[in-house]
N, C-alpha and C positions, 0 to 999 in steps of 0.2 A: 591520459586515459583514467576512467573510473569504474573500480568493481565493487558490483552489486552484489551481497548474500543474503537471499529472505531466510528468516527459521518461522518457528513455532505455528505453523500450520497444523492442521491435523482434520479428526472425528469428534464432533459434537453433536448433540442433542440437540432438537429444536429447542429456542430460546436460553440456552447458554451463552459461554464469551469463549473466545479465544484472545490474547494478541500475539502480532505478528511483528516481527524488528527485520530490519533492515539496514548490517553491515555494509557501510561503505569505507574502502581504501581508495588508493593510487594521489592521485590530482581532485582533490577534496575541495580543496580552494576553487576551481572554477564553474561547482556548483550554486545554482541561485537554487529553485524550483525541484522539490521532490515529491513524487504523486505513487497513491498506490494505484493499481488497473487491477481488473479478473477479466477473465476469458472464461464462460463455461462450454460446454459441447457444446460444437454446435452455434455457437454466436461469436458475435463478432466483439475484440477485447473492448474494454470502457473504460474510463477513468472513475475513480472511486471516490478520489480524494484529492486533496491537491496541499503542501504547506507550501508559501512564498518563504523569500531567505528574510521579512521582514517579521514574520507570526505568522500572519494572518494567513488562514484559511477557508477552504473553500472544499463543498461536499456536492455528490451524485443527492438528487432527491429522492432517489429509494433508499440513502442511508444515512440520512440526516436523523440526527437525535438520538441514531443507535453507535455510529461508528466514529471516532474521535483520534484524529492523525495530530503525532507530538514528533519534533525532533529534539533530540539528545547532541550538543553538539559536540559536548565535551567528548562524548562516545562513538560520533560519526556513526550514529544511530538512527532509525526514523523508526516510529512504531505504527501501529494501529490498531485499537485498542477495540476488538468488535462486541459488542453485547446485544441480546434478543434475536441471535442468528434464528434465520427463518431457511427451508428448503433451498427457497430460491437464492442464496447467495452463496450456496454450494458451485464453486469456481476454483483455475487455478489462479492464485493473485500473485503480483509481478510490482516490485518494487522499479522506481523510474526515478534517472535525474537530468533536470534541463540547466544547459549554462545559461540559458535566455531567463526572462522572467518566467514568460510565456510561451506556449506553441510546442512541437512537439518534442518526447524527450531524446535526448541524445545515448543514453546510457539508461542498459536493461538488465535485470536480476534475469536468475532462471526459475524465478514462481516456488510459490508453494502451495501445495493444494489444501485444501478446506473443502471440508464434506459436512454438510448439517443432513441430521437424521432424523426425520420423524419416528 
């Protein structure tokens, strides 16, 4: 098994930053694939981001160029690092891990909410 801890969510400003980290314990080793997701009211969750266990990553196109997913391995960390938050990305975001490369994740944080404010 793997536990998930999202922090550093919070209240911003339109066009601020926040980042977000993402504690993982337990069976660490049988993660490949770690993605962040949000769910706002009302819709249905998304993938936000995606790192593979090799770098390389992969973005949502409503948050390309603003939003920037890093893993820390040493610290069984994943970040997300958001700048030029807009309304619409007021969500709760929910850290994810897949033992596959790809597909869906097997292991889920309990979110942290994000609120941008005009």
């Amino acid at each position: 098994q793997v536990q998930l801890v999202e922090s550093g969510g919070g209240w911003v400003q339109v066009g601020g930053s926040l980042r977000l980290s993402c504690a993982a314990s337990g069976n660490i080793f049988s993660i490949n694939t770690m993605d962040w997701h949000r769910q706002a009211p009302g819709k249905e969750r998304e993938l936000v981001a995606r790192r593979y266990s090799g770098g390389s990553t992969s973005y949502a196109g409503f948050v390309k160029g603003r939003f920037t997913i890093s893993r820390d391995n040493a610290k069984n960390t994943l970040y997300l690092q958001m700048n030029s938050l807009k309304p619409e990305d007021t969500a709760m975001y929910y850290c994810a891990a897949l033992r596959a490369g790809i597909g869906t994740p097997d292991y889920w944080g309990q979110g942290t909410q994000v609120t941008v404010s005009s």
